[in-house]
N, C-alpha and C positions, 0 to 999 in steps of 0.2 A: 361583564357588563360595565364596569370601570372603567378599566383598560379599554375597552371599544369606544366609550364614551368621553376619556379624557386623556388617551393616547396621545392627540397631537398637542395638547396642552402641556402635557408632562415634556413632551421632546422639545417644546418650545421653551420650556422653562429650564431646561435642561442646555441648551445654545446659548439663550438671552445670559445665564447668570456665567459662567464659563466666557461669553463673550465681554460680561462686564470686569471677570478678574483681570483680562488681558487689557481689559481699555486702561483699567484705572488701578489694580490691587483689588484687594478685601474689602478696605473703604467701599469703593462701586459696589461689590456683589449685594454687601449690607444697606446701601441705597436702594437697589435695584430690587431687591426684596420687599425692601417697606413696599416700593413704590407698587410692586405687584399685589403686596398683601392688603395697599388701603385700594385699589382700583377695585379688587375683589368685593370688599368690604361695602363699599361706597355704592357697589352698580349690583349689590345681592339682588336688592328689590328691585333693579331695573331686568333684571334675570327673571324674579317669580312674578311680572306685569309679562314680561318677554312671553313666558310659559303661558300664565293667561289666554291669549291671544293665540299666540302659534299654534296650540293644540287644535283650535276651530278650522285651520286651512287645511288643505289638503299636502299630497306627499308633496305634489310640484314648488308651490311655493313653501315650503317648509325648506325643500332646498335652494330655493333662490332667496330666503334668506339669507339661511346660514351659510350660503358663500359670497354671491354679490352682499351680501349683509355685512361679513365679516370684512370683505374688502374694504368697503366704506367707515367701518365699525375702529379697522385696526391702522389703516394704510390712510386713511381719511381724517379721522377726528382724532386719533391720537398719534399720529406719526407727523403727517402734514399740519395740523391746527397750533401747537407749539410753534412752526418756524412762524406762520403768519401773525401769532401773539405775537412773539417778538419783533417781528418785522415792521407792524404797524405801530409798539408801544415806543421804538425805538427809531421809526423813521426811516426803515431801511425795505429795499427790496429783499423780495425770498430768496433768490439765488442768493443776495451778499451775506443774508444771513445764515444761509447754510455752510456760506465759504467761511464765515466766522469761527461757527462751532465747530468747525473742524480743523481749521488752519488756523487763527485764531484764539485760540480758546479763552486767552486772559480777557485780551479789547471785548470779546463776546461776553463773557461775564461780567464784566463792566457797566456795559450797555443795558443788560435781563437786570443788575442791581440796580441802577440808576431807574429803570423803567419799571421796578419794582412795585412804589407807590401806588399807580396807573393800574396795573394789573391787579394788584391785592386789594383794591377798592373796587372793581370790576367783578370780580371774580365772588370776594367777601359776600357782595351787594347779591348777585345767584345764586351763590350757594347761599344765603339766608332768607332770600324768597320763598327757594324749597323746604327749608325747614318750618319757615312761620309758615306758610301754606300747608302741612301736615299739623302741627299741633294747634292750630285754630280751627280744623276740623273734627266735629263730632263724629264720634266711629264706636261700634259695636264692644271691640274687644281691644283694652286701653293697658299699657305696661304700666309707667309708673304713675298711676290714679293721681296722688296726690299735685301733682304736676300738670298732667294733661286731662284730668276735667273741667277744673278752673278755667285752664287755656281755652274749653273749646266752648266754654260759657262763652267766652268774651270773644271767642271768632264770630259771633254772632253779628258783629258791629262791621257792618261793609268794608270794604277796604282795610282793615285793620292791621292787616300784615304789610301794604304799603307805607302806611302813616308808621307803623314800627321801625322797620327797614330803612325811611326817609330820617327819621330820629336818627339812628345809630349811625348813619352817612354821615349826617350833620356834627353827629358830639365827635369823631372821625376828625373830620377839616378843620373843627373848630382848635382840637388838639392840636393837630399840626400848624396852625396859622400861630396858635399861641406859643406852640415851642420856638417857631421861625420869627416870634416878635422880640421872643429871648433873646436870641444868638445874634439880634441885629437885623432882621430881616432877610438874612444868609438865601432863606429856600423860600422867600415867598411867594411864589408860584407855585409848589408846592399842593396848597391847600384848596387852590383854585384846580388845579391835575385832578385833586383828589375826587372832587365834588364832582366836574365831569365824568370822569370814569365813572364813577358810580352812578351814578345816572343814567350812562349809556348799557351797565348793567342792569340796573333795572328794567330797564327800556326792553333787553333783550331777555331777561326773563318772561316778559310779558306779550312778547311777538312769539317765543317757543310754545308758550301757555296754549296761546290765541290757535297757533295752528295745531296743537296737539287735540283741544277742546273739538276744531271744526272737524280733522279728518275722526276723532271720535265719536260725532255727533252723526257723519257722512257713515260711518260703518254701522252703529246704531239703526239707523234707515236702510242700509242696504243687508241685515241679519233679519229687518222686522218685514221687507218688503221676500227675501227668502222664504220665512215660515209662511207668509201668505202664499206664494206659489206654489211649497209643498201642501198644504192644507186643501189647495185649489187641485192641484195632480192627482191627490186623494179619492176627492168626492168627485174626478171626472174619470178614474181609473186608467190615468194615464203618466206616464212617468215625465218627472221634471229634467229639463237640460240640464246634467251637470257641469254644462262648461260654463254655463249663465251664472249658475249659482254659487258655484264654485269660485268661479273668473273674477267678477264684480264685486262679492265682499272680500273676496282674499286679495283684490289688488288692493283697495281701501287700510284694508289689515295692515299690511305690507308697506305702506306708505306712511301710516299711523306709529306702526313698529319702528320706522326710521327716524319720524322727527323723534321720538320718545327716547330710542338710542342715542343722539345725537346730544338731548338734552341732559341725562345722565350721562353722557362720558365727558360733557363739557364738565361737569363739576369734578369730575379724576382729572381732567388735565388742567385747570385751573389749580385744583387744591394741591398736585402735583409741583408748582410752584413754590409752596411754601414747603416742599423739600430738596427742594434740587434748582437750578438753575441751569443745569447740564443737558442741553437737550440729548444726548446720547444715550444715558441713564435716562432719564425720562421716557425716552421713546421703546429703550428696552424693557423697565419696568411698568409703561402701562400696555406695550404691547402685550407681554406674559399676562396680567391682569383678563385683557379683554377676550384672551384664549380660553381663561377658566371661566368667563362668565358665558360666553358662546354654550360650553360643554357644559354648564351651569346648566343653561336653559331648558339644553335636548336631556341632560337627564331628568328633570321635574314633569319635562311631559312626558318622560317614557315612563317614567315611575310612578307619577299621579299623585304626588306628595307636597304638593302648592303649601296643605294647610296645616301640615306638622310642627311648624313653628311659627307659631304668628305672631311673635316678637320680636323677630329679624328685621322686618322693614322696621318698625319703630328705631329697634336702634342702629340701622344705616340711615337714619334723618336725625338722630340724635348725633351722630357723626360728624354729618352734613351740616348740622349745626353748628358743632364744635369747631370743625374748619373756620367756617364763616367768620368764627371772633378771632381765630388765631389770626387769620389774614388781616383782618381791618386792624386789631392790635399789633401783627409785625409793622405795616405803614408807619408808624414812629419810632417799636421798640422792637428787639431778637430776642426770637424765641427757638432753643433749638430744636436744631429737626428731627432729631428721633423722639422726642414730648411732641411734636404734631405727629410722626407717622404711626408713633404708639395711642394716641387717646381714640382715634378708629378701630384699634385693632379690640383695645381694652372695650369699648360699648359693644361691639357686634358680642364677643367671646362672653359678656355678660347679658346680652338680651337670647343669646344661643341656648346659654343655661338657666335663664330663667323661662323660657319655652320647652324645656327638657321637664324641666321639675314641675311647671305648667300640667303639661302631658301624665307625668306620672300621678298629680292629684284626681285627673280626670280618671286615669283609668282604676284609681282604688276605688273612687268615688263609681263607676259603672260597676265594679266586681261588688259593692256593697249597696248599690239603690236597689229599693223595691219597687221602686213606682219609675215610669220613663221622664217622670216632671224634675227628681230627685238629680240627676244628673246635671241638669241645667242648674239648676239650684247654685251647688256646687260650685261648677262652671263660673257664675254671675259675680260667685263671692273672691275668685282668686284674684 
């Protein structure tokens, strides 16, 4: 079941890290690792939303995900969306920047550091939308209490995670205008880079929102408009089209499933940034990544095991978080890359185990209830 389900994962990781000793030495393969292991990390919970969803379609579009899916998924948003980050952070066409990272490679790194700013304010600014946007939300089942009930008291207050977000942009440029008043005024444009990019990240957290909201609001209405025609086929004894029913919410699905991949893998190739500057490594460490999260997906719905640990998503936004400040913090100062590629690895591997141990109280706690109330109990208290 493994092996059939993450065969071509393994063979892919298998090429990609082999092809990184050849690009670059050991250095590479240990880049190209992190780089698989936080994409992994990062897009868990874009996996168990993925599974959500998929399980409701049918075989057909189940495979025109997971291949036109994977196309767009692996060859689209992470292979292609790096050259155009730096094409546009750096003023250059896609071709010249492809002819860089390859022919090139110093003037290319150059360019991705100089353009650095730009992008790690950009990037910071999304991936910290998605985070305040999880912990200003009230949710049933909360990891670390002390943290995240307070927070979701105070998500109460509209906008809130904008006005947060808009703060930390601000003390951001404000930093850099003050260090560049130091030095003489050396980068003072700088600060002004900054402020833009972030904003245009915001801006585009909020268009992926917007369109994720409507085609889930479009599939809502076309799952509610479904149970009405079977309910209606019912009491007429007659049987429902399944191409209608099938057709219309699984395109919707399908459609829904894309911006949502799109906007989780934006934050692997953004946060991807603040380990590598290499687009080669890059493209080979978050291709391997988006292979195991594909095969992620089909084993959760083959398995039926969504809710085994439901401290995963918390800590890939806890992550998600964690990115966020490393990037807005590298903007003026380094921070090395394996303390960013390991603080991902270190929250998942701790929200892992405390969903394990989660699990184990639960199931003492059923082998010892008497009553079916007693388990919940339990449950409420961990």
């Amino acid at each position: 079941m493994v092996l059939k389900t993450f065969g071509w994962s393994f063979a892919i990781t298998a090429l990609g890290l082999v092809a990184a000793v050849f690009y670059d030495g050991w250095t590479a393969f240990g880049v190209v690792a992190i780089l698989a292991v936080l994409e992994i990390s990062l897009s868990f919970d874009n996996a168990v939303v993925n599974a959500g969803i998929l399980k409701k379609m049918n075989a057909f579009w189940q495979k025109i995900f997971l291949t036109v899916g994977v196309l767009i998924a692996v060859f689209g948003m992470r292979l292609v969306f790096p050259v155009v980050i730096v094409a546009i952070s750096a003023k250059l066409g896609p071709i010249e920047a492809v002819d860089l990272a390859f022919n090139q490679p110093d003037r290319y790194q150059q360019l991705v550091t100089d353009a650095h700013p730009s992008i790690a304010s950009f990037g910071g600014m999304f991936l910290l939308m998605i985070f305040l946007d999880f912990v200003f939300e009230e949710r049933d089942i909360q990891w670390l209490r002390w943290i995240e009930r307070p927070l979701a008291k105070l998500g109460k207050v509209d906008m809130l995670s904008v006005c947060v977000a808009l703060i930390a942009l601000l003390i951001a440029s404000v930093t850099v205008a003050t260090q560049a008043h130091q030095h003489g005024g050396v980068h003072v444009d700088k600060a002004a880079t900054v402020l833009l990019s972030g904003v245009a990240g915001l801006i585009t957290y909020l268009i992926v929102g917007g369109l994720s909201g409507f085609f889930e609001n479009r599939l809502e209405e076309e799952e509610e408009r479904e149970h009405e025609a079977e309910e209606e086929a019912k009491r007429s004894g007659k049987k429902p089209t399944a191409v209608v029913l099938a057709g219309k919410a699984a395109f919707f699905m399908f459609l829904y499933l894309e911006v949502l991949d799109a906007s989780f893998s934006f934050d692997g190739v953004i946060g991807a940034f603040a380990i590598t500057n290499d687009i080669v490594l890059m493209a080979l460490g978050l291709g391997i990544g988006a292979m195991y999260v594909r095969s992620l997906t089909v084993y959760l719905v083959r398995q039926g095991t969504l809710d085994d640990y439901v401290y995963l998503e918390h800590g890939a936004h806890y992550a998600i978080g964690a990115l966020a400040v490393i990037l807005l913090v590298t903007i003026q100062y380094e921070i090395n890359e394996v303390i960013t590629g390991l603080v991902g690895v270190v929250l998942i591997a701790w929200s892992f185990f405390s969903s394990v141990r989660r699990n184990k109280k639960l199931a003492a706690a059923e082998g010892k209830a008497t009553d079916p109330g007693e388990k919940a109990e339990v449950s409420s208290g961990l």
